[in-house]
C-alpha positions in Angstrom: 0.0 0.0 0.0 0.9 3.5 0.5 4.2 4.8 2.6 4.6 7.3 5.1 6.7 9.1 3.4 4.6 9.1 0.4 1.8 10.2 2.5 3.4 13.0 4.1 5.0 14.3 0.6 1.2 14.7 -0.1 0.4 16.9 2.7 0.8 20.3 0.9 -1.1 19.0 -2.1 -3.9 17.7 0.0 -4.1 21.6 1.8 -3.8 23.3 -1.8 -6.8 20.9 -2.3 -8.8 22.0 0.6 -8.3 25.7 0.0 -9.4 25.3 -3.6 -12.6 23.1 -3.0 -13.7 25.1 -0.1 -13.5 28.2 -1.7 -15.5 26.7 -5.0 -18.2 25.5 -2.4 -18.4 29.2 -1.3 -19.1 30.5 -4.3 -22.0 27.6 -5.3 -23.2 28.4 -1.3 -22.5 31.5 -0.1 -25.3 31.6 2.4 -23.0 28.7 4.0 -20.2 31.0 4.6 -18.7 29.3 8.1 -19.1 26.0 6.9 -17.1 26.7 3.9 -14.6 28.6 5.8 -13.8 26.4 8.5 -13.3 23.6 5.7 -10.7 25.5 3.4 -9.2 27.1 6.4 -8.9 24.0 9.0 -5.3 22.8 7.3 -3.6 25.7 7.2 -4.5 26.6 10.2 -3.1 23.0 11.1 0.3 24.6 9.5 0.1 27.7 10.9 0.6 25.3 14.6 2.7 23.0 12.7 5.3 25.8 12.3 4.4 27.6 15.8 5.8 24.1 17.6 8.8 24.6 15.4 9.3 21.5 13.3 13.2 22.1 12.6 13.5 20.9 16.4 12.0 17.7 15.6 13.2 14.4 14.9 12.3 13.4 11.0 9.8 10.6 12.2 8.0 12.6 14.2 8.0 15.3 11.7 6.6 12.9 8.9 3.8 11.0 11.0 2.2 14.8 11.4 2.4 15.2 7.6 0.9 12.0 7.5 -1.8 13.2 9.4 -2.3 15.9 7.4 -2.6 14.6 4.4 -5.7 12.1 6.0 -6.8 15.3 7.1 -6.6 16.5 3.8 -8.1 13.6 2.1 -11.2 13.5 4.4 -11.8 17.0 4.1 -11.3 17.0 -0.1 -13.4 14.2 -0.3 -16.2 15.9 2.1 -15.8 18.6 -0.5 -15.9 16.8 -4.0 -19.2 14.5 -2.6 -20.8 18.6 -1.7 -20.0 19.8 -5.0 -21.1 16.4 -6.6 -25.0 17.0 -4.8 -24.9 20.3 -5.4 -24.8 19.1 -9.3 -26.6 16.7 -9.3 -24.4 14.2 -10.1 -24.2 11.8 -6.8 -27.5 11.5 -5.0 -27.3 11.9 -1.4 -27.2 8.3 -0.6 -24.5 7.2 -2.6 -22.4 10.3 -1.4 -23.3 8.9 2.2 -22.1 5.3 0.7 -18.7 6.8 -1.1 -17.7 8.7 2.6 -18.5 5.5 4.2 -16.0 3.5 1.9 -13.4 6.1 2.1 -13.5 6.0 6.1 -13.0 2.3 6.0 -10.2 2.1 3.3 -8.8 4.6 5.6 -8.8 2.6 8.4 -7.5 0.1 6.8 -4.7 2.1 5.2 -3.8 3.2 9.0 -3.8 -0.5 10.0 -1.5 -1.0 7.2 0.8 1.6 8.1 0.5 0.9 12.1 3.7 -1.9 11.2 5.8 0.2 9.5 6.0 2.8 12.6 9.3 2.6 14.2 9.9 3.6 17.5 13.5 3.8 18.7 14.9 0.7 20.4 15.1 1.0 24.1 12.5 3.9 24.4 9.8 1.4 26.1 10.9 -1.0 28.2 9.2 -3.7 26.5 11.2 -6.6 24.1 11.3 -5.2 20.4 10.3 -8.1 18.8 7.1 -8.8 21.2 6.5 -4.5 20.3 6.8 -5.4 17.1 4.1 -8.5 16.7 1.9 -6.5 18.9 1.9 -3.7 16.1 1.8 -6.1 13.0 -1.5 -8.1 15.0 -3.0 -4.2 15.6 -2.3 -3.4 11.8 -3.9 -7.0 10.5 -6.6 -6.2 12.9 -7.4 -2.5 11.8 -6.6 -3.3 8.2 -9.8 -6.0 8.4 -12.2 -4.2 10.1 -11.1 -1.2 7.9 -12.0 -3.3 5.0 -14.7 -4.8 6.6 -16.7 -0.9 7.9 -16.1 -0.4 4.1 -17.6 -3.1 2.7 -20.5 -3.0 5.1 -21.0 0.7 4.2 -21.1 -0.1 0.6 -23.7 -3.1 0.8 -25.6 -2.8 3.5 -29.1 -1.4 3.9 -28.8 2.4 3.8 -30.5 2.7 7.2 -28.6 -0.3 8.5 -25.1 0.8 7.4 -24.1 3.1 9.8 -24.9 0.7 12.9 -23.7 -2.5 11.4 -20.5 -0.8 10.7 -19.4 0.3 13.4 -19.6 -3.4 14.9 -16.1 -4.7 12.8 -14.3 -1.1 14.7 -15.8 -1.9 17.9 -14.5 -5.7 17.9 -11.1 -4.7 16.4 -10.6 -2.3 19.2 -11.5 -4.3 21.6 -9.2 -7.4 20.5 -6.3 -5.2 20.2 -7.2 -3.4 24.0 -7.5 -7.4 25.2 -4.4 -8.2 23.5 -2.1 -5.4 24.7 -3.4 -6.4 28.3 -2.7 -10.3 27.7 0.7 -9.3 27.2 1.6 -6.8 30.0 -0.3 -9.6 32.3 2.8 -12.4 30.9 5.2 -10.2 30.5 
């Protein structure tokens, strides 16, 4: 799937995008003024802090797991955006733009359970045995990855007025067998 780094290269595109989309929203809605605001405003704002907390001070992981997260910001907020202007044409009815969110949610869960793995976290900083850290976070990712792809497929096929509930059951589970695994392990360990 996709990389950290490749994700947090994307962070600036994904603001450009947000600024751009919002602003077109705004002029299709003006009367919706705040809501349009807050969305084309929300990341740089983000960067605004980002650069307040002075980045040059931080270590190039940490810098690159908040770009990360930016550019999911990004991606959830672009996406909000395109399904609005889509209604606002006519060209998605509201239920399937309810269905496309849903799917994007999920295949982003999933793409965090994919990169849960790949985060490294300096040896020796918990006091814990690497390799049990690191089958801990590849069980979390397998586990987040499925219910991920699981919330997405349920939000795709299920009932419209069933969806939302149903979904939230794979999330709910995956949660709670990574909670019950992190405590099976500091209970034999």
């Amino acid at each position: 799937m996709i990389s950290n780094k490749t994700l947090a290269s994307m962070a600036p595109m994904m603001t450009i995008s947000t600024i751009v989309l919002g602003t077109w929203m705004y002029l299709l809605e003006p009367q919706s003024i705040v809501r349009w605001v807050v969305s084309a405003g929300f990341l740089p704002a983000v960067w605004v802090g980002f650069l307040v907390i002075k980045p040059w001070k931080m270590k190039d992981q940490t810098k690159q797991n908040l770009w990360s997260a930016i550019s999911m910001a990004g991606m959830i907020l672009a996406l909000a955006l395109l399904l609005e202007i889509a209604i606002n044409f006519q060209i998605l009815s509201e239920t399937t733009s309810t269905r496309i969110s849903g799917v994007a949610m999920g295949l982003l869960l999933a793409l965090i359970g994919n990169m849960m793995p790949k985060a490294l976290s300096p040896v020796g900083q918990n006091k814990s045995n690497p390799s049990a850290e690191q089958k801990y976070k590849r069980f979390a990712g397998w586990v987040f990855a499925l219910a991920g792809l699981a919330y997405a497929g349920i939000r795709w096929f299920a009932p419209i007025e069933m969806a939302n509930d149903l979904a939230t059951y794979p999330v709910i589970l995956a949660l709670a067998l990574i909670f019950g695994r992190m405590i099976w392990i500091r209970a034999t360990h």
